[in-house]
C-alpha positions in Angstrom: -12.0 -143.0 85.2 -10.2 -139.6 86.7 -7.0 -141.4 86.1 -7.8 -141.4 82.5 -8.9 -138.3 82.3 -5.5 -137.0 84.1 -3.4 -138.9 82.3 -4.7 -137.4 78.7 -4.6 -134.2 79.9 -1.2 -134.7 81.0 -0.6 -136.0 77.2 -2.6 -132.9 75.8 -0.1 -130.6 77.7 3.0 -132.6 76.9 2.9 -132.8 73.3 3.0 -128.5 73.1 6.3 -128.7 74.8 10.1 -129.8 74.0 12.3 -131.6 76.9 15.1 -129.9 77.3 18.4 -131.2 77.2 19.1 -133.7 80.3 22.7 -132.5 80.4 25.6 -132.5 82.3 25.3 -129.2 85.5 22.0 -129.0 85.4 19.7 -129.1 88.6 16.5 -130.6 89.3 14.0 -130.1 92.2 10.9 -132.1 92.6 7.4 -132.5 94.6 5.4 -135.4 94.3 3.0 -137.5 96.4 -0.2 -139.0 97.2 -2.9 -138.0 98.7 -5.6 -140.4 100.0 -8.5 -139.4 101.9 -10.4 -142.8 102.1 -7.5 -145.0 102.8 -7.3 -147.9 105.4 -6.2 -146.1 108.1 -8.4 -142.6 107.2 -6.7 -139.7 105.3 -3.2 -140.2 103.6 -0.6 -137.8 103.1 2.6 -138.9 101.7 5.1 -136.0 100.3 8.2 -136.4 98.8 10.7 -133.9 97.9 14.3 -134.3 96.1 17.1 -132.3 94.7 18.9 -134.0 91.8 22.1 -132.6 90.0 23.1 -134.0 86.4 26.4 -135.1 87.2 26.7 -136.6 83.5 24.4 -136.2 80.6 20.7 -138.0 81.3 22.2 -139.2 85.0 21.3 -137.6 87.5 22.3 -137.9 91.7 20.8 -136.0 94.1 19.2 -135.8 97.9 15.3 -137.4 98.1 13.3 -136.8 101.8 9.6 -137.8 102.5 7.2 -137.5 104.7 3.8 -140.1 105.3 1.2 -139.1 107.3 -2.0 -141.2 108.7 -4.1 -142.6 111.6 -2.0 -144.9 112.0 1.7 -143.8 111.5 4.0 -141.0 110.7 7.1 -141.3 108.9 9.9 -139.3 108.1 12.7 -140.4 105.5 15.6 -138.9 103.9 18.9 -140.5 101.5 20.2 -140.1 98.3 18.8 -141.5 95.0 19.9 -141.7 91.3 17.7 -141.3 88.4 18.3 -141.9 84.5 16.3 -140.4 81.6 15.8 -141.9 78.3 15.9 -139.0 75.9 13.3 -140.1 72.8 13.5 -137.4 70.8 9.6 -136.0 72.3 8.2 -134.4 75.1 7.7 -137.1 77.1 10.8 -138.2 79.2 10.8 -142.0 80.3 13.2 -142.5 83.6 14.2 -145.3 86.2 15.3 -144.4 89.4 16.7 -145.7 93.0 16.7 -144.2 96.3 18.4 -145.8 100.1 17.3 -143.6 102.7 17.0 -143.6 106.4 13.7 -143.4 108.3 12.1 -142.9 111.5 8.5 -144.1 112.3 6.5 -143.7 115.0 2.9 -145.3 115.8 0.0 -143.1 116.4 -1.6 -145.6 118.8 1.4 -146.7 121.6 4.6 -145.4 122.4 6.0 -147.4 119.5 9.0 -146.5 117.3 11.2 -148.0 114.6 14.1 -146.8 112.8 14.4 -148.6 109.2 16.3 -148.5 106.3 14.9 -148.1 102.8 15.5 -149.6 99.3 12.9 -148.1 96.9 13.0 -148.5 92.6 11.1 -146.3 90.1 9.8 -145.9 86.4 8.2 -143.3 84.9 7.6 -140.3 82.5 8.3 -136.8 82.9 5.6 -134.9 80.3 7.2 -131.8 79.6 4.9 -128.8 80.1 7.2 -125.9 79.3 11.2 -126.3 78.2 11.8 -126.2 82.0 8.8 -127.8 83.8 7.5 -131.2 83.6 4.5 -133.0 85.3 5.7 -136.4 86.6 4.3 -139.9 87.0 5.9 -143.1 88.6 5.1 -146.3 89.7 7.2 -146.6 92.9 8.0 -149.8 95.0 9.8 -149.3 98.5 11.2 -152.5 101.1 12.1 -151.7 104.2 14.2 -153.5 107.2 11.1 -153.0 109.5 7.4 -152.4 109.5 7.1 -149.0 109.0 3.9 -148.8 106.2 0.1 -148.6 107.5 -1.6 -151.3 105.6 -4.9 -151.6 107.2 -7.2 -152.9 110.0 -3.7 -151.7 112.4 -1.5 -154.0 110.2 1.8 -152.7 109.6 4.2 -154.0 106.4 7.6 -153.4 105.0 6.8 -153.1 101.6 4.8 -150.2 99.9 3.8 -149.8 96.6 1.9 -146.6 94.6 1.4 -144.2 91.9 2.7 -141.2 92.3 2.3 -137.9 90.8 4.2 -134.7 90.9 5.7 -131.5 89.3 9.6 -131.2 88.3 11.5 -127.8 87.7 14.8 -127.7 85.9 17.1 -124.8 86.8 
């Protein structure tokens, strides 16, 4: 029901706005995340920041780093990733994205560490707030080359899937 509730006030919001232009030299910066506090392994924090440039118009490149937080692991991650936005002509910006990037886990209970590589896909909307700020929403799948995602009861997996929401600035 909140998610509802979210997601039409994110609609409300969007439709007073215009999208700018997704064009060539322009600079993005994002924050967006998850934040669970009744999740297998207790409270869940996972941030992730990224820095895209527009090298062509609607294609964007850029640095992406992330950090997940529980009982059970913490994980730091950084690499590049590519985005592309379908401009429709409203205030609300579909976009598909893809991110490789490096990480380092370490398990809360043990001396345990891995070092994995990720592969992670994205599609979403950016809802425009002002000409220069958007609120964001993805549905975002990661794979990894090692079990380096708390999934419950002390079980660790490879793959991760969530929602996440978040807030985008254009400069």
């Amino acid at each position: 029901m909140r998610i509802f509730l979210v997601v039409a006030l994110i609609l409300t919001l969007a439709g007073a706005a215009h999208a700018m232009y997704f064009t060539e030299g322009t600079s993005e910066l994002s924050v967006s995340g998850v934040l669970d506090f009744k999740s297998e392994n207790g409270a869940r924090t996972d941030i992730h920041l990224f820095y895209g440039y527009f090298v062509m118009d609607y294609l964007e490149a850029g640095l992406a780093g992330s950090f997940m937080n529980d009982t059970a692991v913490r994980t730091w991650a950084l690499g590049p990733k590519a985005e592309y936005n379908f401009d429709i002509g409203y205030s609300v910006v579909p976009f598909v994205g893809g991110s490789l990037k490096l990480a380092a886990s370490k398990l809360k209970d043990g001396d345990k560490s891995d070092t994995a590589a990720i592969a992670g896909a994205e599609a979403g909307a950016k809802f425009f707030i002002t000409e220069y700020a958007a609120i964001s929403t993805a549905l975002v799948g990661e794979i990894a080359t090692d079990d380096i995602y708390a999934s419950g009861d002390d079980e660790m997996d490879s793959i991760d899937l969530r929602f996440e929401l978040g807030i985008r600035i254009f400069f």
